[in-house]
Structure formats: structure tokens, C-alpha cells
N, C-alpha and C positions, 0 to 999 in steps of 0.2 A: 409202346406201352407194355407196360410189364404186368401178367395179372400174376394176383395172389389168391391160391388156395388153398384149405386145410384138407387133410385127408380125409374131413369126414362128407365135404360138398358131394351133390351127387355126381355120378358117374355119367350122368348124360348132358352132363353142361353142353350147350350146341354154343353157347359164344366162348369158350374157351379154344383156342385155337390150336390143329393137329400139329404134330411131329411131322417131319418128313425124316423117315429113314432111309441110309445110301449104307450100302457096303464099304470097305477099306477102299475102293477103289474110287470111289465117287458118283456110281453106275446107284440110280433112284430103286427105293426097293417097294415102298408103298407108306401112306398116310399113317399114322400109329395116333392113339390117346395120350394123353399125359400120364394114367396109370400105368400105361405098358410103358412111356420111355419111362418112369420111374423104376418100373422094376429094372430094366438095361442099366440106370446109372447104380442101382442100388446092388446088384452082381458085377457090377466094373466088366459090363460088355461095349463100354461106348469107347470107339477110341480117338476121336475126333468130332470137332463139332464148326457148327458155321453159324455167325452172329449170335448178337448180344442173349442173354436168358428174354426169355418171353416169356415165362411161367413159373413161378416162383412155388416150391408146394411145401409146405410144415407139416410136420408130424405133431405129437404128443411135447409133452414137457418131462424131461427127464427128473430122476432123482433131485440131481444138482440144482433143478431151474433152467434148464438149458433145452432150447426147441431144438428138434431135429430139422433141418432144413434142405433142400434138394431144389438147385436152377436148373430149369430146361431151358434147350438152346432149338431154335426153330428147323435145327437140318441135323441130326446124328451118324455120325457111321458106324456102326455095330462089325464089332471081332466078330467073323465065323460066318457072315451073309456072303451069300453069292448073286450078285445082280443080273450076272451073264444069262440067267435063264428066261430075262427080259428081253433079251436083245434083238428078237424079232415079234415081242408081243403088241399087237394092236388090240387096245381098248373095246369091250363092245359098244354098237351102236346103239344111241339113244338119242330123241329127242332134243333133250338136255344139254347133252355133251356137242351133238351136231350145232345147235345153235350157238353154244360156246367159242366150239370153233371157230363158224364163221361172223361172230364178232355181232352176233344179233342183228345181224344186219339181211336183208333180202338180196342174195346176191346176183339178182333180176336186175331192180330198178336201185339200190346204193340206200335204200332209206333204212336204220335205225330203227326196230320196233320192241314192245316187251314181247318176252317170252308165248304168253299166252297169244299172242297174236299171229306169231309166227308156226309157217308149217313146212314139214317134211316135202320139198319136191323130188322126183328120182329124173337125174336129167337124159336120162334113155328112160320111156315108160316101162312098168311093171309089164302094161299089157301087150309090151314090143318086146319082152324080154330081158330088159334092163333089170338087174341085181340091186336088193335091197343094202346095197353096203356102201362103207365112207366114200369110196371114188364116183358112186356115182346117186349122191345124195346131197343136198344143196338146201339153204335152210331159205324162204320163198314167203313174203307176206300172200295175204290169201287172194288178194288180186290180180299179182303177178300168177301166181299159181294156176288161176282158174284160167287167165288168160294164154298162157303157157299150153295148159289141156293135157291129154294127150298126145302130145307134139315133142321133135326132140326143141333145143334151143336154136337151131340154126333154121329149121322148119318154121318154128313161131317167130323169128328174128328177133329173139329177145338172146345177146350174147352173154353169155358169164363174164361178171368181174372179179372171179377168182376161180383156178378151178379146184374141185375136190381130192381131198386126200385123206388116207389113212394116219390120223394123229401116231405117233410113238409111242413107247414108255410114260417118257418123260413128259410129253403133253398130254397122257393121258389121265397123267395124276392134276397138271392143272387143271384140264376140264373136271376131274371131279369133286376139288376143295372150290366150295365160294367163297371160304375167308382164307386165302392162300396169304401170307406174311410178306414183304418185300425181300427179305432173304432167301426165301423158300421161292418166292419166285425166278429170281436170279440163278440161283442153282439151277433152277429144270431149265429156263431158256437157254441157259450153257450148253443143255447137252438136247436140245433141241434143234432139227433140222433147219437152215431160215430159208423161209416159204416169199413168195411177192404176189405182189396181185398184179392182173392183168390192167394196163391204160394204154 
């Protein structure tokens, strides 16, 4: 679906959906507005693009009767970025993004829950000295959690069906769009590591 906008909508549209800018290289550089990729194709900084326009934006009406018009495309690669300063960045931890991860899922007992329901477990406790960070953080309906305790997983014989890990770059710009575009998807899974779950 293609939206259309005029340059005078606002600037906070949340259902207009972001850019992904990538360097010449292909390497993800971060979510952008449609303002901002407007300005890049409007200085002829883009020098490549991936899928169809997803956002159509119009300017004024000239002289002549003639709109100014500008397609955005859902992946750009901008002249003059350098991604490489990515290449060892892990995302911070959040809530949000931990339960993203692990696919909203309790990775205790396999069951699917919403957001609000689900909680932070740390699978070495806090109070054993376990690190608040992605390896060893697990997203845990409140059940299995409480049941869990302060116990590691092997202690409470509740085994992991996946284990933790530090998302990427490039997953961690999935985990931070909820309206990610099927193209834009595609690209980061490209340059995303493939992970399995434990059976």
C-alpha cells in the first residue's frame, strides 16, 4: 500500500511508515521520517533504493500547475554513511524489545502471551549475581516466573526453549519499528545472524 502525503500533514504521523537507511554498502544505519528521507532524495544523497515507493509526498503547485512530487522507497542507501561503526553495536535492553525477541512467547512453558502480561526473567538471578543483560534475560509469563523464583533453570527444572542472546544492529532496528514493511524486513533478516531454538 502506497500512502499519500502533502507536505503540509503533520510531522508526527505514527501510521506513516519509517525509512530504513543503509549505507552504499548495505550495512543498516537506523529508522529515518519521511521528512528526513525527503530531504536525502531532494540533495541527491540516495544512491540506491530497495522496493516499490511506499510513500508518496507532494509539495505545492507550481507556476505552471505542476505538483512537485517525491517517492519514497522503504530501504535507501545514502552517499557518504558509514555503517561500519555498527558492527559491534548491541541495542539497549528493554522490556519491549526483550519480548520482541523472544517472539512474546514465555520461553519457560512455549505459550504466546500479550505484552502486558509477560515479564523480565534474569535466568542466573540478580540476587546470585546474574547480569541484567540480553544473555541472560528471558521474557517469562508471571507463572512460570514465580515458579522459577530465585532458582537458576536447571535448579527449578524448568529448561529453556531458546537460549538468550544479544540481538545485532540489524535486529535491533527490527525490534524497534512495529510497523516494519515486508521489504524493510527482508533486508535486516539478510544481514541478521540465524538463531534456532532448542527441541
Amino acid at each position: 500500500m502506497v500512502r499519500r502525503l502533502t507536505t503540509q500533514q503533520h510531522a508526527h504521523n505514527t501510521s506513516t511508515p519509517l525509512i530504513l537507511a543503509v549505507d552504499m554498502g548495505g550495512r543498516p544505519l537506523e529508522w529515518m521520517g519521511w521528512q528526513e528521507a525527503v530531504r536525502h532524495y531532494a540533495l541527491e544523497q540516495i544512491g540506491w533504493t530497495v522496493g516499490d515507493p511506499s510513500i508518496i509526498v507532494r509539495g505545492g503547485i507550481n507556476a505552471r500547475g505542476l505538483r512537485s512530487e517525491i517517492a519514497l522507497h522503504p530501504v535507501v542507501a545514502l552517499y557518504g554513511a558509514d555503517g561500519g561503526r555498527y558492527a559491534e553495536y548491541t541495542p539497549p535492553l528493554s522490556n519491549r524489545a526483550l519480548f520482541a525477541r523472544d517472539g512474546y512467547l514465555c520461553l519457560y512453558c512455549g505459550e504466546r502471551y500479550h505484552p502486558k502480561v509477560l515479564t523480565r526473567d534474569h535466568v542466573i538471578p540478580t540476587s546470585r549475581g546474574g547480569a541484567n543483560s540480553w544473555e541472560n534475560c528471558v521474557s517469562a509469563c508471571k507463572a512460570c516466573n514465580n515458579r522459577k523464583d530465585a532458582l537458576t533453570p536447571e535448579e527449578a527444572r524448568m529448561p529453556l526453549l531458546a537460549l538468550p542472546y544479544a540481538p545485532n544492529h540489524a535486529e535491533g532496528l527490527m525490534l524497534a519499528n512495529r510497523h516494519i514493511l515486508a521489504d524493510q524486513m527482508a533486508f535486516l533478516e539478510a544481514r541478521a545472524p540465524r538463531r534456532t531454538v532448542r527441541g
